[in-house]
N, C-alpha and C positions, 0 to 999 in steps of 0.2 A: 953589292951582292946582286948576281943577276938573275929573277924568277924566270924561269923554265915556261915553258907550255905544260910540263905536265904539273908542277908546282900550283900554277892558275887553277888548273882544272879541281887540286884536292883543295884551295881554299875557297874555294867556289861550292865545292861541296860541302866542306866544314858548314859554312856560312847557310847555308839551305839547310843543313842539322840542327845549327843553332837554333835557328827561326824556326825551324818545325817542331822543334821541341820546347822552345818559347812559347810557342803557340797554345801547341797542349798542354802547357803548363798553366798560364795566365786564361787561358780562355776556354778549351777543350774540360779541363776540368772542373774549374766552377760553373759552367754549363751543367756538364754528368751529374753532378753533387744537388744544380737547383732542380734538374727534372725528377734525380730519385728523390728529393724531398718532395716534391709538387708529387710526383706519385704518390708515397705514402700517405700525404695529405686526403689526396684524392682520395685513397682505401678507406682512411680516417673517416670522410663525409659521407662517404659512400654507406658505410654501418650506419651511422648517427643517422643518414633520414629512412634507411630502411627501419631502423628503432621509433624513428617518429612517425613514419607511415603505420607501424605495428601498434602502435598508442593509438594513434587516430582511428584508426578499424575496430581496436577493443573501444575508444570512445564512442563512435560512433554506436558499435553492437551496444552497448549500454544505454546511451540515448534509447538506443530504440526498443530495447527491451524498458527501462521506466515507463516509456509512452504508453508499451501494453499494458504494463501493470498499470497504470494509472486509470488506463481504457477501461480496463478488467474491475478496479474500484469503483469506479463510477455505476458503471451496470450494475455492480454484485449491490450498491448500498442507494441505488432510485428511487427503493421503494420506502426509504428508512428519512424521518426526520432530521432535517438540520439540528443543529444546538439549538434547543430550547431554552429558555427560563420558567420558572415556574409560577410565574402569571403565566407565559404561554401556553403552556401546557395546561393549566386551568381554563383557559378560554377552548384550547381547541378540544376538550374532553368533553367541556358545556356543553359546547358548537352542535357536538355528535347527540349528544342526548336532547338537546331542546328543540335538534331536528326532524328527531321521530316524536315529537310532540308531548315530553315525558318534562317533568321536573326534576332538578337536582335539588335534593335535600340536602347532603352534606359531600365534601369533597377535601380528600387529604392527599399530599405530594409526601412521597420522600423520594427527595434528590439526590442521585447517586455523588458519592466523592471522587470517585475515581472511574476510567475506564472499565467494562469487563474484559474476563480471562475469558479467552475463544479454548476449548475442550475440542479435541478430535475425537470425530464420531468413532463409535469401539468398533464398528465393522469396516472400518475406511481401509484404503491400500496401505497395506504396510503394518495392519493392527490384526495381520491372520494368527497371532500366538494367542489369543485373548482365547482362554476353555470355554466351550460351549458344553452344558450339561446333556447326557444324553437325553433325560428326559424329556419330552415332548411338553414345551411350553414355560421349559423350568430356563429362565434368561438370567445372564448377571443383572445384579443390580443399577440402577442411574445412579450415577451422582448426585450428592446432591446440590443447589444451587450454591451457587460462590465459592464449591470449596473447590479447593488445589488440590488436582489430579496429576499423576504423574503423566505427561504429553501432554500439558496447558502451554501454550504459548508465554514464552517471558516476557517480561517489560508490561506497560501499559497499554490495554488496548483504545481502541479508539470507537469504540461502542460505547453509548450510555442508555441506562433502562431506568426511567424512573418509574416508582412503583405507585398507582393511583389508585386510591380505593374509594369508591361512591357509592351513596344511596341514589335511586331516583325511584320514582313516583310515577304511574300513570296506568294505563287500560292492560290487558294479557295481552293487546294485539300488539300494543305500542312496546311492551316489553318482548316479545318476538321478535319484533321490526328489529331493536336495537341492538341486542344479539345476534339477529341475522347481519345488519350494519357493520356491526365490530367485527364479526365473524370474516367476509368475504369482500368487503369494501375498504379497510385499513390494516394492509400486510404490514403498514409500520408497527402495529396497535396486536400484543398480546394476552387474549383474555384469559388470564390464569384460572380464577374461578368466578364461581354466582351464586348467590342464592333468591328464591323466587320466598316472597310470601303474602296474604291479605291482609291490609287494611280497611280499617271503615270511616270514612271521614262525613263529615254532614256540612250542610250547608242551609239558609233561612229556609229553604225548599223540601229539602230532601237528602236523606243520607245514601252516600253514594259508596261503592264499593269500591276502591282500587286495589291496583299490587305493586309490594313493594321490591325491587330487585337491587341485593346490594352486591357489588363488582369490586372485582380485583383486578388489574391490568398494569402492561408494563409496557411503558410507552419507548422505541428504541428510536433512539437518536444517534448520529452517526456527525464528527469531528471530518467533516468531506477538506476542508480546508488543508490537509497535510497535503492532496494531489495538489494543491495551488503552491503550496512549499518545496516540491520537489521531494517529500518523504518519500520512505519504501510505505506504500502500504500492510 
């Protein structure tokens, strides 16, 4: 059989079809198929760290919003006692009275079991529904202490008050001094009330006059320890 010139030329072309479409068969398309995979891949990680860049920004804003609060806790409770024990609190109550030169006659702790309930003040933001009487001077009543208001903070707070009550002994200056002491020298240190009265005491010399003043106080101590744990305060 004898191939032609033009015969050559359409198996010549066959044979370039072949291959060309060999080509894109075996290579041209498991190429197309890995890049659109490797695309959607791409789209896939692409979300994933924009998600994870959105975490770390809310983490971040979070860090740094505890920070403040933590900052914010420290200031607000400087002026308040660590945990106490109630030898300590007996000592440093002493401390205060044997300073102005006074004697402690007798001295009673009762130690709180639990945190106090923090109460929002009735005029604060957000407590404008609270009826004010029209009359001039006529106010709602206080609460009274320990009980459950409605707007107490839930859970356990992290304040403790124990409540001390003492006699002491000594001159009208030295019981001024001490009240003024309590008064403006220890913001930890609440003097609930007082009573003043005279004594007469004697001695192999001479009978001497003192006053007696017996105190109520609530000494606040403050759980600082939760900013060292990472709590919300």
């Amino acid at each position: 059989m004898k191939v032609t010139e033009r015969d050559k030329k359409l198996l010549l072309i066959l044979a370039y079809f072949v291959i060309i479409v060999g080509f894109g068969a075996f290579v041209f398309r498991p190429l197309f198929r890995y890049y659109m995979d490797m695309g959607d891949r791409v789209t896939l990680l692409t979300a994933q760290k924009e998600e994870m860049d959105r975490r770390l920004g809310e983490g971040r804003g979070l860090e740094k919003r505890r920070n403040e609060l933590s900052d914010l806790f420290e200031i607000s409770t400087q002026d308040l006692y660590p945990m106490l024990g109630s030898e300590e609190v007996d000592k440093e109550i002493t401390g205060i009275v044997l300073s102005c030169g006074m004697q402690a006659l007798n001295l009673n702790i009762a130690m709180p079991e639990e945190g106090m309930q923090t109460v929002m003040y009735p005029y604060a933001e957000g407590q404008s529904d609270i009826p004010v009487s029209e009359t001039a001077g006529d106010f709602p009543a206080e609460p009274e202490v320990g009980a459950q208001t409605e707007g107490a903070a839930g859970g356990q707070g992290h304040i403790y008050a124990p409540v001390v009550t003492l006699t002491a002994a000594g001159s009208s200056a030295q019981v001024e001094a001490l009240l003024d002491k309590l008064m403006k020298d220890y913001p930890g240190i609440r003097l609930r009330s007082y009573v003043r009265g005279q004594q007469t005491g004697y001695t192999e010399e001479e009978e001497i006059e003192q006053e007696l003043v017996s105190l109520e106080l609530e000494l606040y101590m403050c759980d600082k320890s939760v900013s060292e744990r990472g709590e919300k305060p």
